[in-house]
C-alpha positions in Angstrom: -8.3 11.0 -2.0 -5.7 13.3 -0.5 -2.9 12.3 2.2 -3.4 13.5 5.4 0.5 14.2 5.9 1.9 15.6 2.6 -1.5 16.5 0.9 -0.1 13.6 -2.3 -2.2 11.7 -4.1 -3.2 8.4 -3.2 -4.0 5.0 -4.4 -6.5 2.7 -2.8 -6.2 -1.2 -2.5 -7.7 -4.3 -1.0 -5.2 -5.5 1.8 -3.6 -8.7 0.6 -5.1 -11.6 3.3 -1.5 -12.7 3.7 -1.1 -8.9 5.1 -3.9 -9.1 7.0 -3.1 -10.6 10.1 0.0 -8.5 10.3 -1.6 -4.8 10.0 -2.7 -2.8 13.3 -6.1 -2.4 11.3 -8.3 -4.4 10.3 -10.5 -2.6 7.8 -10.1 -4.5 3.9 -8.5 -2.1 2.0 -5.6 0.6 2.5 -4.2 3.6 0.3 -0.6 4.5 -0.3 0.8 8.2 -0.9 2.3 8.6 -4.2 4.6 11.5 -2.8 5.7 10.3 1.0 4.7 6.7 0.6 2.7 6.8 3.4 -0.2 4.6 4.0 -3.8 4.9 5.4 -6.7 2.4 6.2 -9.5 2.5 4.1 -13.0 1.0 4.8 -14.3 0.6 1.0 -11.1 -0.7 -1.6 -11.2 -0.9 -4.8 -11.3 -4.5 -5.9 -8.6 -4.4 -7.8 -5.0 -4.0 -7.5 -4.0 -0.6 -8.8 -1.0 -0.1 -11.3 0.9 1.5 -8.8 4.2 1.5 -11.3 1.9 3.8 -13.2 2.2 6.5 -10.2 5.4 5.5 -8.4 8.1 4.7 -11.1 9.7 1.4 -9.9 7.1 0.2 -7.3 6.0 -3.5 -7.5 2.5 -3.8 -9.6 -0.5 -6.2 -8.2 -0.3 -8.2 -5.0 3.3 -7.8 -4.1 3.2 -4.0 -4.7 0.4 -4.1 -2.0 2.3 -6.0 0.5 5.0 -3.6 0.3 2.9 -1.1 1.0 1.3 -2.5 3.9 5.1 -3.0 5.1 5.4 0.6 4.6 2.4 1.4 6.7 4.7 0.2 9.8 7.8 1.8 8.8 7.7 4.2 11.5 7.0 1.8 13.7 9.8 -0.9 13.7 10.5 -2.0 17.2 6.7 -2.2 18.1 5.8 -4.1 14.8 9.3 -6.3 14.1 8.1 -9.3 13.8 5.7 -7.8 11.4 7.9 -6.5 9.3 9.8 -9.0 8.8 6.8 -11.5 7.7 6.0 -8.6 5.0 9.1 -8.2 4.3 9.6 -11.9 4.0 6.2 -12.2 1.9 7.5 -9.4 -0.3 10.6 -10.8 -1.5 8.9 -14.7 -2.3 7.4 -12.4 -4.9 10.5 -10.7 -6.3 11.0 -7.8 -4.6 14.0 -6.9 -2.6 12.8 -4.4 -0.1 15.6 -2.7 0.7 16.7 -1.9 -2.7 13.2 -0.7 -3.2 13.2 1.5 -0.5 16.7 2.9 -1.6 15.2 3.5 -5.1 12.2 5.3 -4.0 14.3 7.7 -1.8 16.3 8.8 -5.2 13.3 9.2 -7.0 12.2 12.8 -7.7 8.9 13.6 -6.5 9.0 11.4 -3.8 9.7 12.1 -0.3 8.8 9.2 2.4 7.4 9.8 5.5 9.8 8.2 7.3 13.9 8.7 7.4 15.0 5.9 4.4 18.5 5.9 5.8 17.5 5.2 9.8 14.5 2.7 8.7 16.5 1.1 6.0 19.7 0.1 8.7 17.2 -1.1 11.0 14.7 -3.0 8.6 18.4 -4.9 7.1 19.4 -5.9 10.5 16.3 -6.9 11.4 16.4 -8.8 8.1 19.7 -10.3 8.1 19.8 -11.0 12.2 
């Protein structure tokens, strides 16, 4: 499967059910671009969490790394989905992962450019954090 932005490779995933009621779409599974990070429903997921460390150096493996991504699929969206983010977010980080760090990692990472601007999205997703 091929990203309809950047063209990247993508890896498919079954949407976490504490994601679920927090995503625009409600089809089970979703795929993230390994190159812009950014992320697309899909109708038939794998049912199985991929390895997505194995593809994006750094990214959370199994259900957290799919939480993220589902955080990541409303990135460019912050002010219409806040209190979405934030319960991703929130979800994320009860499983290790500080998110913004994350995010600032990913954007220095060669090979990878996210869809959305890290240093905009990454002022607003800490205040909206830390309010």
């Amino acid at each position: 499967m091929a990203c309809s932005l950047c063209g990247g490779d993508q890896l498919p995933f079954p949407v976490p059910a504490v994601a679920r009621d927090h995503l625009p779409d409600d089809r089970p599974g979703a795929a993230l671009c390994t190159r812009c990070l950014a992320v697309e429903p899909v109708d038939d997921p794998p049912g199985e969490y991929p390895a997505f460390s194995a593809s994006i150096p750094g990214f959370p493996d199994g259900e957290a790394g799919a939480i993220v991504a589902c955080l990541f699929a409303l990135a460019d969206s912050l002010a219409l989905y806040r209190a979405e983010v934030s319960a991703l977010a929130g979800e994320a980080e009860r499983r290790g992962v500080d998110v913004l760090l994350l995010i600032d990692r990913l954007a220095a990472t060669d090979g990878i450019e996210p869809y959305f601007d890290v240093s905009r999205r990454s002022r607003q997703l800490e205040q909206l954090l830390y309010e």
